[in-house]
Backbone of each chain as ProteinMPNN parsed JSONL, in Angstrom:
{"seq_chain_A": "XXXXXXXXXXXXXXXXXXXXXXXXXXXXXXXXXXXXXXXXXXXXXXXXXXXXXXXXXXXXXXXXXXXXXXXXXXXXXXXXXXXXXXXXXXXXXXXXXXXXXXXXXXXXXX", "coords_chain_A": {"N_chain_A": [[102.213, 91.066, 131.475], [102.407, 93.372, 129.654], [104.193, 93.741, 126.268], [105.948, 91.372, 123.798], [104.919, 88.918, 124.218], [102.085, 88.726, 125.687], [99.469, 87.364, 127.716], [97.33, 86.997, 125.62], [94.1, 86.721, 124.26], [94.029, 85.266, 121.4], [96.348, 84.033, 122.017], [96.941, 82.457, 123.6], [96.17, 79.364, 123.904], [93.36, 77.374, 122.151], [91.501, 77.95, 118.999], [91.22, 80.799, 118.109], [91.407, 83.438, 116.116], [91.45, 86.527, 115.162], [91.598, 87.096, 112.287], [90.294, 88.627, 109.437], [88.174, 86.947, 106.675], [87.51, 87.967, 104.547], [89.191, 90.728, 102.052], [89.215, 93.957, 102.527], [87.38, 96.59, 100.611], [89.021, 98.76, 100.093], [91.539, 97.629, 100.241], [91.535, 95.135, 98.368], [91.065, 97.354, 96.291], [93.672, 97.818, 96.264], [95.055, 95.541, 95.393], [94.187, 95.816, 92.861], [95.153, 97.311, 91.734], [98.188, 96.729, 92.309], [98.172, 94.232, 90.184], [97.67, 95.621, 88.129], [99.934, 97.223, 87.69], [101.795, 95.529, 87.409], [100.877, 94.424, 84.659], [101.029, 96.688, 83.14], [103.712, 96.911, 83.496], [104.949, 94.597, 82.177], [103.854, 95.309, 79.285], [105.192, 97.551, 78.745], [107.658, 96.259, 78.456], [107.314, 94.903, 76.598], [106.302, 95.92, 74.477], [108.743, 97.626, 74.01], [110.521, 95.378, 73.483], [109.597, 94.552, 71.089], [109.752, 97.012, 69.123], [112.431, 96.403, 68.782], [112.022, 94.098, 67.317], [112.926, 91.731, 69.138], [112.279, 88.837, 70.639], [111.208, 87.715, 73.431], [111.49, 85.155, 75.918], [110.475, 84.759, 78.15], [108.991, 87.038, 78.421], [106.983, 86.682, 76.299], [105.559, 83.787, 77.292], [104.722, 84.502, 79.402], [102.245, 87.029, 78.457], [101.063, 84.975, 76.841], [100.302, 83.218, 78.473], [99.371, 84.624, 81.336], [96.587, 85.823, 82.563], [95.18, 89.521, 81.972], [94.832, 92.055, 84.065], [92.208, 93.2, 84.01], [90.464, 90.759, 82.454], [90.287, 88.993, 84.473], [88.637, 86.999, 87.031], [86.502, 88.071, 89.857], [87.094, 86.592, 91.596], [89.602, 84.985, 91.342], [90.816, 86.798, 91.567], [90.981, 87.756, 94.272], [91.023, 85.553, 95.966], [93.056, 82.714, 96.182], [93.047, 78.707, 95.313], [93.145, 76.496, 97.773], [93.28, 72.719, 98.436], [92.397, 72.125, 101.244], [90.829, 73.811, 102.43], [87.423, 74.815, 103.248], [85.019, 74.413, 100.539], [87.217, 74.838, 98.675], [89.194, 77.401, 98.328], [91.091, 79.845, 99.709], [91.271, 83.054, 101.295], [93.165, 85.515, 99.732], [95.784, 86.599, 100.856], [96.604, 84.769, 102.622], [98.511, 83.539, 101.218], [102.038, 83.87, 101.467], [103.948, 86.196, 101.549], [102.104, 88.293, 99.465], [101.598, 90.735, 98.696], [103.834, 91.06, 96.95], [104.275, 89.168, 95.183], [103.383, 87.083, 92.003], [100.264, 85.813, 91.306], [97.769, 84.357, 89.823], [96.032, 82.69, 88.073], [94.483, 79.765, 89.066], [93.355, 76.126, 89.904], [91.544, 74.63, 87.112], [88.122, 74.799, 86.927], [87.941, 74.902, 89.855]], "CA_chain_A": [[101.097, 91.968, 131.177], [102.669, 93.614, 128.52], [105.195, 92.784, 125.7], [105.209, 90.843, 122.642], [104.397, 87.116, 124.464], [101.726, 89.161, 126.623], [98.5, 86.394, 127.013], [95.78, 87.955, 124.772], [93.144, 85.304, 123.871], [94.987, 84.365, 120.437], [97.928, 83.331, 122.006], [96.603, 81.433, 125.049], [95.498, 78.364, 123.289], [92.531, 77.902, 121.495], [91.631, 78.379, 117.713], [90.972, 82.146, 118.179], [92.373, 83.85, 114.95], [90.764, 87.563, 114.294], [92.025, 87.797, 111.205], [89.299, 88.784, 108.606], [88.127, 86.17, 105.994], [87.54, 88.918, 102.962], [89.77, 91.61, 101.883], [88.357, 95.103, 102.93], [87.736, 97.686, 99.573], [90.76, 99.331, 99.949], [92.613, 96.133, 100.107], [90.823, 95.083, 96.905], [91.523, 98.164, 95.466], [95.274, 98.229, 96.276], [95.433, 94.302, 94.666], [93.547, 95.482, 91.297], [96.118, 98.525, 91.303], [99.201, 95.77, 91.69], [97.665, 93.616, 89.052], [97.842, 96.609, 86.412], [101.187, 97.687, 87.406], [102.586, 94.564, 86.444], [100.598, 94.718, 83.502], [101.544, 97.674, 82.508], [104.965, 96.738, 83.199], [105.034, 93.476, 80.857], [103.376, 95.914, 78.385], [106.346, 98.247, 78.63], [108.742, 95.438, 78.023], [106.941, 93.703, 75.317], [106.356, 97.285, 73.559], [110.102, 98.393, 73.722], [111.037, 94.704, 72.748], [108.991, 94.594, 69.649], [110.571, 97.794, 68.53], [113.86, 95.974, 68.276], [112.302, 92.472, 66.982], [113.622, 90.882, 68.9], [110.912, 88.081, 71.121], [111.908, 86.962, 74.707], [110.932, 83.517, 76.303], [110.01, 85.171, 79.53], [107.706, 87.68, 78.027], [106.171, 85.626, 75.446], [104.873, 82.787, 78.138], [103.426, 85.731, 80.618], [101.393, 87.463, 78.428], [100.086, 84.058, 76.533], [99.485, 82.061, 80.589], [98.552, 85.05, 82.045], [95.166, 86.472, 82.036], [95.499, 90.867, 82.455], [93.746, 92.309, 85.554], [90.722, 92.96, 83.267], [90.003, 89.669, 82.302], [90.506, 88.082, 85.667], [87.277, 87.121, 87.646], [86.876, 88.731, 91.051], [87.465, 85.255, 92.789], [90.595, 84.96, 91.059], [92.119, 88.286, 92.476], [91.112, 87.861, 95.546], [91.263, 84.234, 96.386], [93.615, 81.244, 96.597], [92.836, 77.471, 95.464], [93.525, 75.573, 98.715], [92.829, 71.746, 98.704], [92.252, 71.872, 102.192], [89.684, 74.534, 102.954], [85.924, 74.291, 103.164], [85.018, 74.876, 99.191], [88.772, 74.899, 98.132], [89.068, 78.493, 98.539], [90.787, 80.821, 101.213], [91.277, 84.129, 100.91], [94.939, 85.79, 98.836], [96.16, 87.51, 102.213], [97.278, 83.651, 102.962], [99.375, 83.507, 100.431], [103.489, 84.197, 101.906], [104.231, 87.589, 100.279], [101.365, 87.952, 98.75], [101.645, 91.692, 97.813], [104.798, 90.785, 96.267], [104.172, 87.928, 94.217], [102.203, 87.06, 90.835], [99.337, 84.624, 91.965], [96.61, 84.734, 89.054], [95.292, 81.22, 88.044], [94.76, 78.594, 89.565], [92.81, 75.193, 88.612], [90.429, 75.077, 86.235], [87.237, 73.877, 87.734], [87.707, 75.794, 91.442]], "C_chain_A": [[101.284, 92.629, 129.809], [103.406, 93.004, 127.516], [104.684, 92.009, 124.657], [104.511, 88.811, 123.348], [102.981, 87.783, 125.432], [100.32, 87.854, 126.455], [97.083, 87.077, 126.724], [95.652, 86.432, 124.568], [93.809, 84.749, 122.797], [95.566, 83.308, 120.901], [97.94, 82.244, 123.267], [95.742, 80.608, 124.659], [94.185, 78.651, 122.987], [92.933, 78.155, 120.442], [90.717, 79.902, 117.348], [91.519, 83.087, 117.082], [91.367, 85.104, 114.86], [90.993, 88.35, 113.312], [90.565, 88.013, 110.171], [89.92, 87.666, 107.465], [88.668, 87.096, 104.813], [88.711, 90.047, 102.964], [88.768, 93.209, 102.243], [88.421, 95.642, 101.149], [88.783, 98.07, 98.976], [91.782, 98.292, 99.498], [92.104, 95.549, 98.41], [91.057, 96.16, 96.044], [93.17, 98.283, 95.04], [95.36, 96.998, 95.072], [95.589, 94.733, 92.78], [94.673, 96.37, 91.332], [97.574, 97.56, 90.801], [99.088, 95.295, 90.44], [97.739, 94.452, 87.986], [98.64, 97.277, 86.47], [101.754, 96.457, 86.839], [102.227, 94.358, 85.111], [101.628, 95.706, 82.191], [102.806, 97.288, 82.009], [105.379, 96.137, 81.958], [104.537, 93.976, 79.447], [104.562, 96.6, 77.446], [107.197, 97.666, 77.503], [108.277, 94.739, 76.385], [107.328, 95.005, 74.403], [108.171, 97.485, 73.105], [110.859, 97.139, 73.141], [110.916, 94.504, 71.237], [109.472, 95.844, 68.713], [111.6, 97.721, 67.782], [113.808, 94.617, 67.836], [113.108, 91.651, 67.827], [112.223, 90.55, 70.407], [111.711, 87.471, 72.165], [110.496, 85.672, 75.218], [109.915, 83.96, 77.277], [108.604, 85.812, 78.934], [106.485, 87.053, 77.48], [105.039, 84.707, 76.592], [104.077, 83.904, 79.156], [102.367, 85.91, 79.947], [100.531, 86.193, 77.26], [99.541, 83.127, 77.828], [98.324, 83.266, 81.125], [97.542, 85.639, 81.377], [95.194, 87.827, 82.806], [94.523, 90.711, 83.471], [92.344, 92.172, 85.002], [89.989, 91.763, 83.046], [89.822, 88.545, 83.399], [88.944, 88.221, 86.541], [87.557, 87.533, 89.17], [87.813, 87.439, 91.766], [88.942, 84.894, 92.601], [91.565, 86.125, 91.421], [92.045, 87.802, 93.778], [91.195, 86.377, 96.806], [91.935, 83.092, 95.969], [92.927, 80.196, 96.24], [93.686, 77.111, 97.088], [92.433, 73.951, 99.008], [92.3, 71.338, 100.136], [91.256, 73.253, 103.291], [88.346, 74.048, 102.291], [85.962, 75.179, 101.66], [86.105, 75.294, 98.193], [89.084, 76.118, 97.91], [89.515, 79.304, 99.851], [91.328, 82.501, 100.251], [92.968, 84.693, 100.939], [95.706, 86.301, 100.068], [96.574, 85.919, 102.558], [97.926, 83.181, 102.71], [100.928, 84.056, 100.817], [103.942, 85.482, 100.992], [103.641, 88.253, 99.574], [100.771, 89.55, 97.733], [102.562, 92.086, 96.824], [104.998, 89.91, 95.348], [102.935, 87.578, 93.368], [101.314, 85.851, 91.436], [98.308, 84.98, 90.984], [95.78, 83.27, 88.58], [95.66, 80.146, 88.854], [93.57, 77.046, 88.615], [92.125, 75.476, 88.141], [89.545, 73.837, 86.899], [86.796, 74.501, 88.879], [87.876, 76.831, 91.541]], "O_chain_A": [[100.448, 92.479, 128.918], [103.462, 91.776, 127.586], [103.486, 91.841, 124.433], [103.857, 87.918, 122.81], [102.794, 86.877, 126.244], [100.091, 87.398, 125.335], [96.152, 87.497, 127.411], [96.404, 85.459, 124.621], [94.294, 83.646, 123.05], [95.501, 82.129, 120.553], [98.809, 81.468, 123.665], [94.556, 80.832, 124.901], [93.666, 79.725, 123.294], [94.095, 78.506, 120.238], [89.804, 80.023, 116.532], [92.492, 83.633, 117.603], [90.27, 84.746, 114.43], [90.832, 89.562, 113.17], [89.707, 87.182, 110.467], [91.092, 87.389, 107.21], [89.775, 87.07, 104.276], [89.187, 90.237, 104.083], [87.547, 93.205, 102.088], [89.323, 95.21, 100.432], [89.313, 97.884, 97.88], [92.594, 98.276, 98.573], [92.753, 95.887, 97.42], [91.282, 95.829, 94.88], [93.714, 98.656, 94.001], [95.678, 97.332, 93.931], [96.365, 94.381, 91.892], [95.468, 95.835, 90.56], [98.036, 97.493, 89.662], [99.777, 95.786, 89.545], [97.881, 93.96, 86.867], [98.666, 98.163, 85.616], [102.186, 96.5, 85.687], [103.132, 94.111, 84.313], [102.337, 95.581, 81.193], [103.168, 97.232, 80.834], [105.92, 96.678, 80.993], [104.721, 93.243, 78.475], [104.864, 96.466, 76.26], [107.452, 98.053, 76.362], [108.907, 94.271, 75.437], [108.373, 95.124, 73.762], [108.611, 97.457, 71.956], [111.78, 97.405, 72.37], [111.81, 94.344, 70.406], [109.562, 95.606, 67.508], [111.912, 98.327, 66.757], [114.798, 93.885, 67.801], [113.942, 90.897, 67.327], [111.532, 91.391, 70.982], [112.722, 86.811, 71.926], [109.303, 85.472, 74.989], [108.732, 83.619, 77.252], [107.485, 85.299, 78.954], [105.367, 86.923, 77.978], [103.844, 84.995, 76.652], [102.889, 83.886, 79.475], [101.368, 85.294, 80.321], [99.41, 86.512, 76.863], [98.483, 82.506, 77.931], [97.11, 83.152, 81.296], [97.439, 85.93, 80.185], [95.227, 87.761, 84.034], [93.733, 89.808, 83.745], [91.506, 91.34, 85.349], [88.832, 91.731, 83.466], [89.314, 87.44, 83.21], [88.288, 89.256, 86.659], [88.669, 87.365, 89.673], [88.926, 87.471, 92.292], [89.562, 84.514, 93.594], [92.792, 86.187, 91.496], [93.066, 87.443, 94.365], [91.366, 86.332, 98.025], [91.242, 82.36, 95.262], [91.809, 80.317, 96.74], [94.803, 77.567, 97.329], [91.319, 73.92, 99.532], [91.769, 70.231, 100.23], [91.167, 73.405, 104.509], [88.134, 73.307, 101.332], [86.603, 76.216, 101.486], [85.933, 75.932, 97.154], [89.466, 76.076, 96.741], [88.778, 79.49, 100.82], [91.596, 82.8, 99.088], [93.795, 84.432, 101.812], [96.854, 86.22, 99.629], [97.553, 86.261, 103.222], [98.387, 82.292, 103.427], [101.022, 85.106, 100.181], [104.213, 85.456, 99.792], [104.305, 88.991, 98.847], [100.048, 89.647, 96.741], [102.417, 93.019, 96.034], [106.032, 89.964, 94.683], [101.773, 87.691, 93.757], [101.898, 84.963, 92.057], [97.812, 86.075, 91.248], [94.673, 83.125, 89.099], [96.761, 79.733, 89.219], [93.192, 76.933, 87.448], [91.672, 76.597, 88.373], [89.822, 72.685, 87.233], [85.601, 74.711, 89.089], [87.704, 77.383, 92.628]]}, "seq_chain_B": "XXXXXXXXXXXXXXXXXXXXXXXXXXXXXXXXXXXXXXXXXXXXXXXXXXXXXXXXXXXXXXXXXXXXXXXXXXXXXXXXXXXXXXX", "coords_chain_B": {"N_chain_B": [[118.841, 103.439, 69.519], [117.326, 102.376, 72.482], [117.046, 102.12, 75.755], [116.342, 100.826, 78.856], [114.587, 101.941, 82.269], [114.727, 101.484, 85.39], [113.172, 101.435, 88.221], [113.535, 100.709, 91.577], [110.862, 99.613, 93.562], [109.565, 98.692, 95.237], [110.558, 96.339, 98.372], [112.823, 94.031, 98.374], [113.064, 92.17, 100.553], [113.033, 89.018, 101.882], [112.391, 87.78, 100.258], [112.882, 84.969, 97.695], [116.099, 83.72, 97.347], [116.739, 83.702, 95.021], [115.656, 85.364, 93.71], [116.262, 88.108, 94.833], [118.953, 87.956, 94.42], [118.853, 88.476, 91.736], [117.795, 91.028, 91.775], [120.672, 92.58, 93.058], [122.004, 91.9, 90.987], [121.411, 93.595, 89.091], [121.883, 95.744, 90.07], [120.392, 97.263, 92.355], [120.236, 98.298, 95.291], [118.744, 99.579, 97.082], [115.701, 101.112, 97.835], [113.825, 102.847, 95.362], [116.167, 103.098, 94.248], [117.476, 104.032, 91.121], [118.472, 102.576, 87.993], [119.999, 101.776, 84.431], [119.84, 100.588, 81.761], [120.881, 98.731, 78.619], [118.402, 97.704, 75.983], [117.491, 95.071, 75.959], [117.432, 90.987, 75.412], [118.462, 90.141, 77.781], [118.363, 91.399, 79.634], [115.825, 91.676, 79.674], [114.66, 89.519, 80.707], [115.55, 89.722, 83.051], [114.054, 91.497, 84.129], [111.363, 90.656, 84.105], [111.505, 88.691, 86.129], [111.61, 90.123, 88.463], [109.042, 91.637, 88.135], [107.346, 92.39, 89.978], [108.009, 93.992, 91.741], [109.757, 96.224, 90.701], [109.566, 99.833, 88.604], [109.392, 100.31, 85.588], [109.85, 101.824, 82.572], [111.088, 102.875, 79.186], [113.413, 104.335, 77.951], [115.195, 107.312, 75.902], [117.942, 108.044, 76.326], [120.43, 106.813, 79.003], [120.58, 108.596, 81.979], [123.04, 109.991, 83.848], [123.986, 109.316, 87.438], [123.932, 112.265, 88.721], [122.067, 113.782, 87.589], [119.697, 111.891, 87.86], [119.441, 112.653, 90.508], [119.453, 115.523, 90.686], [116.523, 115.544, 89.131], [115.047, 114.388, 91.173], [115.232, 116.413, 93.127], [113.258, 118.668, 94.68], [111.235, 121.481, 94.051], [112.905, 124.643, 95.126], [111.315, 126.812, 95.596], [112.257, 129.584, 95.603], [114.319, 132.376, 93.69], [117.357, 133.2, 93.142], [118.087, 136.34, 91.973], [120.082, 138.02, 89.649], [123.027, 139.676, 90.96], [123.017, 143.009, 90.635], [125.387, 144.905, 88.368], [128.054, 146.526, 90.199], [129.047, 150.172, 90.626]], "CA_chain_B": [[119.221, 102.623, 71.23], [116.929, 102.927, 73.5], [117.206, 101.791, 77.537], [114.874, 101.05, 80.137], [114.795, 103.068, 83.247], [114.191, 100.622, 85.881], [113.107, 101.843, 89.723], [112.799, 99.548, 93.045], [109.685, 100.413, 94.336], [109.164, 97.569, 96.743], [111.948, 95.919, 99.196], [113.583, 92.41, 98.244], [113.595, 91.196, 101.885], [112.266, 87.837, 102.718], [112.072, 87.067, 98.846], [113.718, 83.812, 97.545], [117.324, 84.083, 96.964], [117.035, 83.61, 93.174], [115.077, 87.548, 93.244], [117.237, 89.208, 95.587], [120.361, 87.705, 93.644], [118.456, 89.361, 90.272], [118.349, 92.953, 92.3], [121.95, 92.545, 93.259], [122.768, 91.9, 89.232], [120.769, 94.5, 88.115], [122.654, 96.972, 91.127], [119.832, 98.129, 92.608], [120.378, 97.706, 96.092], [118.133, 100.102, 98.068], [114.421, 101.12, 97.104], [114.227, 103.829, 94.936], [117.511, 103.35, 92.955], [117.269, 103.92, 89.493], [119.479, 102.123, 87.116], [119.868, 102.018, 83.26], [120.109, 99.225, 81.084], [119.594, 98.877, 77.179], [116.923, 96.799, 76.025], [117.88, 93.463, 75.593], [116.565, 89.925, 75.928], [118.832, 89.384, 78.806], [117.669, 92.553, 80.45], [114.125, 91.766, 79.877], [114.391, 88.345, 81.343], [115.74, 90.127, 84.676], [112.843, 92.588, 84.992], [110.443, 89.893, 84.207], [112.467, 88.065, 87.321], [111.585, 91.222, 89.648], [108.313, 92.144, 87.688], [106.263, 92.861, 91.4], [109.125, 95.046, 92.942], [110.407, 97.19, 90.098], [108.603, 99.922, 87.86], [110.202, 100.365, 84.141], [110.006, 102.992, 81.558], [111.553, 102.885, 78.082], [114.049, 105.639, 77.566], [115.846, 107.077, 74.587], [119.285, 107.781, 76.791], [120.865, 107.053, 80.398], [120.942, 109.924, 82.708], [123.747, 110.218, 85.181], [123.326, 109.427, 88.795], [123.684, 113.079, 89.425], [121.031, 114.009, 86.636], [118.605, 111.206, 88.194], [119.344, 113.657, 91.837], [118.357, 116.858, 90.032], [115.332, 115.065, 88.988], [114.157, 114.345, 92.947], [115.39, 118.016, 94.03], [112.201, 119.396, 94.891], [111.481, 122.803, 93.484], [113.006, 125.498, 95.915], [110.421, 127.884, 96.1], [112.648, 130.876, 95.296], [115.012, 132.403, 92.726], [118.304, 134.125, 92.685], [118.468, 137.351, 90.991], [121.111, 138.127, 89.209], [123.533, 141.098, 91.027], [123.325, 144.562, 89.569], [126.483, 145.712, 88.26], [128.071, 147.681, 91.343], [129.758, 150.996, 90.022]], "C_chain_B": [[118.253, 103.295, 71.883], [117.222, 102.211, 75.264], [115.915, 101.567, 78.107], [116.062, 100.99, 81.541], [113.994, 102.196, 84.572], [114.153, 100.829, 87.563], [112.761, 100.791, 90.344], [112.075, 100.003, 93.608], [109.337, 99.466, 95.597], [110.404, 96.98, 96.906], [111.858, 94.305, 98.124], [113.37, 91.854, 99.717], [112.287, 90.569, 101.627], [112.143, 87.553, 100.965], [112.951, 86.273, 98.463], [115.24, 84.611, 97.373], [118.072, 84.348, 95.621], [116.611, 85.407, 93.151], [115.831, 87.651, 94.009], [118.216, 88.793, 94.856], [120.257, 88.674, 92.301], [118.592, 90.721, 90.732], [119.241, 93.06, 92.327], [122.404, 92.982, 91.586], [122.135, 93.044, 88.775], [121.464, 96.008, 88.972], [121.968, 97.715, 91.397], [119.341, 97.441, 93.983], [119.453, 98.332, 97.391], [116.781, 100.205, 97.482], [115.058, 102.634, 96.512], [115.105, 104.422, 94.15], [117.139, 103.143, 91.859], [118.361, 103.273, 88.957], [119.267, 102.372, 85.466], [120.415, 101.25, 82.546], [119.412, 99.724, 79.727], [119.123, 97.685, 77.096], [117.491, 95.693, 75.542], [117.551, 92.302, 76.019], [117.277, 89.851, 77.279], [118.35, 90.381, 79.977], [116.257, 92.466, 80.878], [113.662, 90.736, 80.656], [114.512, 88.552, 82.498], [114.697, 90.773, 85.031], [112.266, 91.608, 84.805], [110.008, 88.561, 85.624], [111.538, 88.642, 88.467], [110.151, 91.857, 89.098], [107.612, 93.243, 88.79], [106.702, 94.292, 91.856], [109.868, 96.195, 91.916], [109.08, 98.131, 89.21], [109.885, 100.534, 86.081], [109.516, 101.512, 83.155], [110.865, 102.705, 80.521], [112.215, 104.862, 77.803], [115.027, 105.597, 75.905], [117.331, 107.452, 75.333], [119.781, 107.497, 78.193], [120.803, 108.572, 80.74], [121.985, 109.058, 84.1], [123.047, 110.056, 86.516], [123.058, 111.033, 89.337], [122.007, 114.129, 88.843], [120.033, 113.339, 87.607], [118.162, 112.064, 89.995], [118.528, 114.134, 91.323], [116.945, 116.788, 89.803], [114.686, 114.763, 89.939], [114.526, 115.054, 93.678], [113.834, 118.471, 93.643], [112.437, 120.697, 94.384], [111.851, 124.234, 95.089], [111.874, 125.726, 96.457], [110.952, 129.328, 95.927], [113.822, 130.953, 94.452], [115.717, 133.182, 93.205], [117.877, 135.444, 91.917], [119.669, 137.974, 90.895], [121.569, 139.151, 90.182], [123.326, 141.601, 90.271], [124.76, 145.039, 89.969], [126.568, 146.613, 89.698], [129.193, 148.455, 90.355], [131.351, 150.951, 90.7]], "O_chain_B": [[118.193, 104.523, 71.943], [118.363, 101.758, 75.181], [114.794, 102.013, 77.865], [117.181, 100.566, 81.828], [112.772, 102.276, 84.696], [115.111, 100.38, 88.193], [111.912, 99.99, 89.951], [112.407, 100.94, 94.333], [108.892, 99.756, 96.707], [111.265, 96.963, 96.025], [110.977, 93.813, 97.419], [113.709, 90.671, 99.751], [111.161, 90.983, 101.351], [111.344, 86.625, 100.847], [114.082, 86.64, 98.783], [115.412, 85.827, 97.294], [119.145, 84.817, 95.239], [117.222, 86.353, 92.655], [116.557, 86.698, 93.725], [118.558, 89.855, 94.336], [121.149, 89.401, 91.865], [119.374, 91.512, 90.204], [119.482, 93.907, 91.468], [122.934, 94.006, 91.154], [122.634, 93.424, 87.716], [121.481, 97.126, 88.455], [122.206, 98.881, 91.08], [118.526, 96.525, 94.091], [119.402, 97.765, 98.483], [116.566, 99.402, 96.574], [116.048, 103.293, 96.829], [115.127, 105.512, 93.579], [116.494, 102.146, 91.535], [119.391, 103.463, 89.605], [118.373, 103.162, 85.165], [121.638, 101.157, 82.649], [118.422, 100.408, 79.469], [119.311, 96.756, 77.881], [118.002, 95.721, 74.423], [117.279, 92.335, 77.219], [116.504, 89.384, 78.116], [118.019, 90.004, 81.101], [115.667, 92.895, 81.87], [112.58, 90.781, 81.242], [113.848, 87.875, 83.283], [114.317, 90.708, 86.2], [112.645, 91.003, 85.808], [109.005, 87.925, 85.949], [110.869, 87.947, 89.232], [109.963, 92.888, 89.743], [107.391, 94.442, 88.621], [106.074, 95.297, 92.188], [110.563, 97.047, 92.47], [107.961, 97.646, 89.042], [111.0, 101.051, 86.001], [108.366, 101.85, 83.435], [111.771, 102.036, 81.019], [111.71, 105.966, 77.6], [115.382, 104.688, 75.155], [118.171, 106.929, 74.601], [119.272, 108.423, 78.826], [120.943, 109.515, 79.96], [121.798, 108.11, 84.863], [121.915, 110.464, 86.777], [122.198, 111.23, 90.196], [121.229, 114.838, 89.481], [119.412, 114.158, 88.284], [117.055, 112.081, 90.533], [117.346, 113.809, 91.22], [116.18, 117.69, 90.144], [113.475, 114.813, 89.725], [114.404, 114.816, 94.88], [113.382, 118.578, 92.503], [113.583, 121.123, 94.24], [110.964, 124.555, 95.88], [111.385, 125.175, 97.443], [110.158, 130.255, 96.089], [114.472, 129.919, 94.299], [115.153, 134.085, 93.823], [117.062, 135.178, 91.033], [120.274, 138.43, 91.865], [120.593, 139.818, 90.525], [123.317, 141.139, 89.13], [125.246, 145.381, 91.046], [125.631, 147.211, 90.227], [129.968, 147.888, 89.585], [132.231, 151.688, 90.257]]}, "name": "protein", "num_of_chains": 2, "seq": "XXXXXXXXXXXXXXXXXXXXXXXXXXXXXXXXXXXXXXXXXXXXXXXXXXXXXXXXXXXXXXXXXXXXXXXXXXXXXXXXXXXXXXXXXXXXXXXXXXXXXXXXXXXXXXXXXXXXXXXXXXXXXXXXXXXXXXXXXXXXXXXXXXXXXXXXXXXXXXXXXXXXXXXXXXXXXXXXXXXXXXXXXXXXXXXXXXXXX"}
């Protein structure tokens, strides 16, 4: 009856999932907030490197690949390429870690 | 010389073994620990490592671990006054 194996509809076969497709607001808000701390961050670093001339590999390739929060289109914050969803598209919350990890382009085209 | 002032704001768990190995090197093993590093490519290549999970600042010197305390002692709320001379 109770307990973590207890049988709620999910878990008693069936493709029952009530996870939400979209991100709520908030959730969207928190992302864009991530997205311009790391900014910031790589800002930091570049700033205090350039001070001392001297040009790192790491840095360099971020801020010429990546594209800042600003410039990023909604669909690109908030959604995933996946070859295997309807319109190649699921939503970033599917992503393993996904408040922890940089995820900003994907192909060009989808 | 300047430093950067580099806080763990988010956990390491469940993250590859290559980032949690970079927290380890950088000796910042709980959330919240500050460390102090000067600015250098090899430094910059580690935060860039941990970009998600750390937040950075550019300083002009280290502060002491007990300094970086003082700095997250909340303010009392009340003051000492000095004794008056007793005769």
């Amino acid at each position: 009856m109770f307990g973590a194996f207890r049988p709620t509809n999910p878990l008693s076969g069936g493709l029952l999932w009530k996870i939400p497709w979209r991100l709520s607001k908030f959730q969207k808000a928190r992302q864009r907030k991530r997205l311009r701390a790391v900014d910031s961050l790589v800002a930091t670093l570049d700033k205090a490197l350039t001070k001392q001339s001297i040009t790192t590999k790491a840095v360099e390739r971020w801020k010429e690949e990546m594209p800042i929060e600003q410039e990023m289109v909604p669909k690109d914050k908030y959604t995933i390429f996946d070859r295997k969803e309807k319109k190649y598209r699921k939503s970033i919350r599917k992503l393993p870690k996904w408040t922890r990890v940089s995820q900003r382009v994907n192909p060009p085209g989808y | 010389m300047s430093y950067f002032r580099i806080t763990l704001t988010r956990s390491g768990i469940g993250m590859p073994k290559r980032t949690q190995g970079v927290l380890k090197a950088l000796g910042l093993r709980h959330r919240m620990t500050t460390v102090f590093y000067p600015v250098t490519p090899e430094v910059a290549g580690q935060i860039m490592r941990v970009k998600e999970l750390v937040t950075v600042q550019e300083v002009d010197k280290p502060l002491t671990k007990s300094e970086v305390r003082a700095e997250r002692r909340p303010d009392p709320g009340f003051y000492l006054e000095s004794a008056a001379p007793r005769g």
